[in-house]
N, C-alpha and C positions, 0 to 999 in steps of 0.2 A: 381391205383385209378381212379373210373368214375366219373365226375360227373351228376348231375341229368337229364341234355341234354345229354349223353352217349357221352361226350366228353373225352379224355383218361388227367389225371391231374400230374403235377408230386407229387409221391410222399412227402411230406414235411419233415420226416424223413432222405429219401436220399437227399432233397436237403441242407438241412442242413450237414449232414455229407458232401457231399462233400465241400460245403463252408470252413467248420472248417479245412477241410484237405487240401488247396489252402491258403486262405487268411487271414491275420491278420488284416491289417489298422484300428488297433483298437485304436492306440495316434495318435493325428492327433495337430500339432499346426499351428493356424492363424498368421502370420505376415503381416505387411502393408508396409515394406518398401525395394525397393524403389518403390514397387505398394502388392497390395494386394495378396497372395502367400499360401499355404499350403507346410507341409515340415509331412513327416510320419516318423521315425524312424526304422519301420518293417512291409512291404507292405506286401510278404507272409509269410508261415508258415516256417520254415527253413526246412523242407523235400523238399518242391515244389518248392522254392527258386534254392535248389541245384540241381533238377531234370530237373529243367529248365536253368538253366544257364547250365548244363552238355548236354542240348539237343540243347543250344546254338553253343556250341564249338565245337561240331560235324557235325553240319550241313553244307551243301554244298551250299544249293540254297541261296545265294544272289547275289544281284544285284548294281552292282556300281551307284550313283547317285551322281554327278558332277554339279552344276551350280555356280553362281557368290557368291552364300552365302553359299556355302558346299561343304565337300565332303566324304561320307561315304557307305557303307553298308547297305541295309537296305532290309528286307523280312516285308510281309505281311499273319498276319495268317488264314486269310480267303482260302489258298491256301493248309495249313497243317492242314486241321480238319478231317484227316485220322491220325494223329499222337495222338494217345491214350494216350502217355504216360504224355502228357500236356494238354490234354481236361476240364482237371478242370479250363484251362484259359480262355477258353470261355464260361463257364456253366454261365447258366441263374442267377442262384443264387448267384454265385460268380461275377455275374458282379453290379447286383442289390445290394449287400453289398458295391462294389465299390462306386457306383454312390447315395447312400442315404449319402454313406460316405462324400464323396465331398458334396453335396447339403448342409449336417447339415455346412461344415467350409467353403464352400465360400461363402454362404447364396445365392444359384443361382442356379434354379432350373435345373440343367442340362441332358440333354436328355438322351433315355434310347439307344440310337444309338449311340452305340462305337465300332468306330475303334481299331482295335488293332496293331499295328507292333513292327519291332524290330530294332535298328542299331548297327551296328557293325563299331569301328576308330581303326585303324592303324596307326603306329607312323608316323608323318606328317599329318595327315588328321587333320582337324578343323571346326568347324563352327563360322563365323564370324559375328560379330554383326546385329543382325534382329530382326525385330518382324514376327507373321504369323497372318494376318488378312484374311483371307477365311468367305467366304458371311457363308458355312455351315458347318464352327469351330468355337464350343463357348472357350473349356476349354480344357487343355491338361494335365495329369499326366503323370512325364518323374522316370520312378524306375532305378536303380543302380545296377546289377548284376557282382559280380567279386567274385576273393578269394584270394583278397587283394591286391592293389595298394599303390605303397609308395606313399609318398606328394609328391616327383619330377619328377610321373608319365606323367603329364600332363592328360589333357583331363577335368579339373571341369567344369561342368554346372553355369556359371557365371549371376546374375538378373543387370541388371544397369537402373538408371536412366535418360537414354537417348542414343543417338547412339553413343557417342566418348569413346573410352578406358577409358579416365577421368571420366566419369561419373558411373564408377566401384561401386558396392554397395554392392552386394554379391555374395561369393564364396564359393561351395559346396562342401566338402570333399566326396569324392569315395568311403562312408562306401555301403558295400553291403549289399542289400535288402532296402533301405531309397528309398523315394520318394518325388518329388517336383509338387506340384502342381500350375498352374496360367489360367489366363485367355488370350484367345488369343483376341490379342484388338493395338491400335498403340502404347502404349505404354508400353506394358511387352517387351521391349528391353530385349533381351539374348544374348548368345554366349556359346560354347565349346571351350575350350583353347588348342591349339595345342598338339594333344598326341606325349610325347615323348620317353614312351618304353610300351610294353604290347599291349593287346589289350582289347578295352573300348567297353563294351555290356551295352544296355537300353533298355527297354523295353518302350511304347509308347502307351498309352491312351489317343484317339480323341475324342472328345462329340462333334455328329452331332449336328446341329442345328435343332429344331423341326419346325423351321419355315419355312424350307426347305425342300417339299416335293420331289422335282424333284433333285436327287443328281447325282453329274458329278463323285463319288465315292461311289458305291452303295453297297460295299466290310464293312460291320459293322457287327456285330452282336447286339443282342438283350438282355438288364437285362431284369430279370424277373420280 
């Protein structure tokens, strides 16, 4: 499709078909506590779901990343957009139904510059209580891919009201394909809980900051 400046347009047909065939995030529920939080039930479509976490478990290129609040796995997909068989994760449209998504439930107008990555835990690895305050991270969606973890698995995505284990508030069962969403800010306190068998795959949606033109991570793509 042209349009009238003989500009090349996508199609709207294929971009909706391919949307339908990637993503769902069609229930979305608001919580406020212990800070304001989104939680999806079924982020993709259960084909792409499985196609993706099947391209999870095979893959080789990660990268260990070690510091005083972590320690995990972790690829960047700006590096595999040669891999066809998950391109529907970066399409335009598919990210543009992400991002209107978020926008309608956490009422914040969040940018069309998203990050994408993925990590990968191993039994003992954990992430320890943090928040992530970045000048050019507003919001982060964390999705749950597996094919099933028991409850003595380890590894929940934990929200708390402050930095001390006490201040525990909630805890996220390891249903696959679910998504949590928050704002990255001082006080969305988190944690991942010590995995202790299996291995724990997420997939990880950033929203640059639009306030931020000059980015020290310039690896995003673009919704539509």
């Amino acid at each position: 499709m042209i349009d009238p400046e003989g500009v090349k347009m996508a199609n709207p047909a294929r971009v909706m078909e391919v949307r339908d065939d990637v993503i769902a995030f069609d229930t979305v529920v608001r919580r406020t506590e212990p800070y304001l939080h989104i939680v999806s039930p079924r982020f993709y479509t259960e084909a792409f779901a499985d196609t993706l976490l099947g391209w999870l478990e095979t893959e080789s290129n990660w990268a260990l990343n070690e510091s005083m609040r972590y320690e995990q796995y972790e690829l960047g997909f700006s590096h595999f957009t040669h891999c066809t068989e998950i391109a529907g994760l970066w399409d335009g449209g598919v990210l543009a139904h992400i991002r209107d998504g978020v926008r309608r439930a956490i009422g914040f107008p969040v940018s069309s510059r998203i990050n994408i990555s993925a990590h990968k835990m191993f039994p003992g690895q954990q992430t320890y209580i943090h928040t992530d305050k970045v000048d050019h991270e507003t919001h982060r969606v964390v999705v749950t891919l597996n094919r099933g973890r028991p409850a003595d698995s380890g590894g929940n995505l934990v929200l708390l009201s402050g930095p001390r284990p006490a201040d525990m508030s909630v805890v996220f069962k390891q249903i696959s394909n679910s998504a949590v969403g928050f704002a990255l800010d001082p006080k969305s306190f988190h944690a991942v809980g010590r995995v202790k068998a299996g291995t724990r795959f997420t997939l990880i949606y950033t929203f640059f900051s639009d306030a931020v033109r000059d980015l020290p991570n310039p690896n995003f793509f673009v919704a539509s």
